[in-house]
C-alpha positions as semicolon CSV with decimal commas, in nm:
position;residue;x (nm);y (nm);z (nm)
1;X;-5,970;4,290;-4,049
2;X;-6,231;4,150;-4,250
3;X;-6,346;3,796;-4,314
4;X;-6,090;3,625;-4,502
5;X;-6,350;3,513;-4,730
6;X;-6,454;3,765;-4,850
7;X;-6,130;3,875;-4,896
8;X;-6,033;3,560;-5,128
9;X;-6,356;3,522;-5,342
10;X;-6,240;3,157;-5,517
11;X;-5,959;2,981;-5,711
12;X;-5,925;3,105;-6,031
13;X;-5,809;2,798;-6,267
14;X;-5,768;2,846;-6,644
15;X;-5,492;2,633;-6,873
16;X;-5,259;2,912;-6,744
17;X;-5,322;2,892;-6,341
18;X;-5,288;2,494;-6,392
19;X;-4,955;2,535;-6,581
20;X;-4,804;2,797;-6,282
21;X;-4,916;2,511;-6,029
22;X;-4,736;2,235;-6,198
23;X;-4,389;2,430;-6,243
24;X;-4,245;2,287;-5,899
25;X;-4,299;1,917;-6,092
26;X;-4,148;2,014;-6,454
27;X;-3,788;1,853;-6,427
28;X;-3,766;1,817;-6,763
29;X;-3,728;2,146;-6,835
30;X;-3,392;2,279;-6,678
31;X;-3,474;2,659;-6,663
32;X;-3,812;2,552;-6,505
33;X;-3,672;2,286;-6,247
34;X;-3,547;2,632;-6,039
35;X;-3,951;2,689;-5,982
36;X;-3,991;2,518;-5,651
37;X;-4,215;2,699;-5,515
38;X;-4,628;2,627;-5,574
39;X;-4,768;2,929;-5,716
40;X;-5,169;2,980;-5,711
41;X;-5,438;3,205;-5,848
42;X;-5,669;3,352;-5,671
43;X;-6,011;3,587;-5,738
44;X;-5,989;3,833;-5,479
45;X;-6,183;4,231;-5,348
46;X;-6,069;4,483;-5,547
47;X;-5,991;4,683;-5,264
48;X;-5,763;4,394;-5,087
49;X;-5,412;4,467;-5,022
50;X;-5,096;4,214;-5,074
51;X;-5,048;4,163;-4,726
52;X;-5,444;4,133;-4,627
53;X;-5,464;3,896;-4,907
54;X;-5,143;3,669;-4,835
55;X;-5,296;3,647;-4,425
56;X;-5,652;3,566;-4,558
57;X;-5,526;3,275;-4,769
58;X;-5,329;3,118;-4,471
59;X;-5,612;3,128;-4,238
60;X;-5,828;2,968;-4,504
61;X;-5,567;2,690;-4,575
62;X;-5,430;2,674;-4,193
63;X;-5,543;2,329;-4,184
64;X;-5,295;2,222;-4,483
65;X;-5,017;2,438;-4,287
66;X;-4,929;2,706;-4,554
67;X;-4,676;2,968;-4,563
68;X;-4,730;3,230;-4,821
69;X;-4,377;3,371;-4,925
70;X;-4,521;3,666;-5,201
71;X;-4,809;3,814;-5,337
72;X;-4,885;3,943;-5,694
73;X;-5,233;4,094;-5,796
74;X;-5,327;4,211;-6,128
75;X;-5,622;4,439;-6,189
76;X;-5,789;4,274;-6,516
77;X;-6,003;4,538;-6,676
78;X;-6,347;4,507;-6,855
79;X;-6,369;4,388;-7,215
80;X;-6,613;4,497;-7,474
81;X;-6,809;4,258;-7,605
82;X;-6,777;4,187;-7,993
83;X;-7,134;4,104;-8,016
84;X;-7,394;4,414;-7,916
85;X;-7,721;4,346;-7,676
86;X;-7,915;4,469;-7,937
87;X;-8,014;4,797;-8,084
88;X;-7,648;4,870;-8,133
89;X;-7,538;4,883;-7,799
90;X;-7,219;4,736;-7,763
91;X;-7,224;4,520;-7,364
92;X;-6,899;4,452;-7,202
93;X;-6,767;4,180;-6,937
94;X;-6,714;4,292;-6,592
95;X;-6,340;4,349;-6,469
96;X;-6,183;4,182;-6,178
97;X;-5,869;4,154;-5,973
98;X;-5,670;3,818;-5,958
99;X;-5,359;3,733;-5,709
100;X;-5,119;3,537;-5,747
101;X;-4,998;3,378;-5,468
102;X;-4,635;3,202;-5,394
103;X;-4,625;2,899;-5,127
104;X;-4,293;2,775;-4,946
105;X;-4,138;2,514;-5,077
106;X;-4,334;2,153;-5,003
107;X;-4,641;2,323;-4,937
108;X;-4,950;2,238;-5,158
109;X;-5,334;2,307;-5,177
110;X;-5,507;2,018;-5,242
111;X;-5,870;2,073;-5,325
112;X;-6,153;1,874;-5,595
């Protein structure tokens, strides 16, 4: 097994990431009140697995007790850049893969 972080590279928060977190507390909203569960984002390897990833996240948060109930990853691919480097070569962002990852209910992550 490798070292679980390397595994899990960081958190990965955008408007989008913060939005999944905060579904357990939406009660306004009766469609999303069903989302108990915590769900978080993750920048993982490219080569991790669901179930490498899901054990690498608990031992990083064992401290906080977490559970991790499911795994998605998503494989974001490269974008060309809309602006050249120069000369007329077009550059392009570097692609990544992102998981996201579903808590029990009542567990958290609470980092600054």
């Amino acid at each position: 097994m490798r070292n679980a972080y390397k595994v899990v590279k960081s958190r990965y928060i955008t408007e989008k990431s913060t939005v999944l977190e905060q579904l357990k507390d939406a009660d306004a909203n009766p469609c999303l009140a069903r989302c108990e569960k915590p769900k978080y984002v993750f920048l993982v390897e490219p080569t991790a697995g669901k179930k490498e990833i899901a054990d690498a996240v608990e031992e990083i948060y064992k401290k906080n007790k977490v559970k991790v109930v499911q795994v998605n990853t998503i494989n974001v691919k490269p974008k060309r850049a809309k602006r050249g480097r120069g000369k007329g070569r077009a550059g392009k962002s570097a692609g990544f893969k992102k998981a996201i990852v579903t808590l029990e209910a009542g567990d958290a992550i609470e980092e600054l």
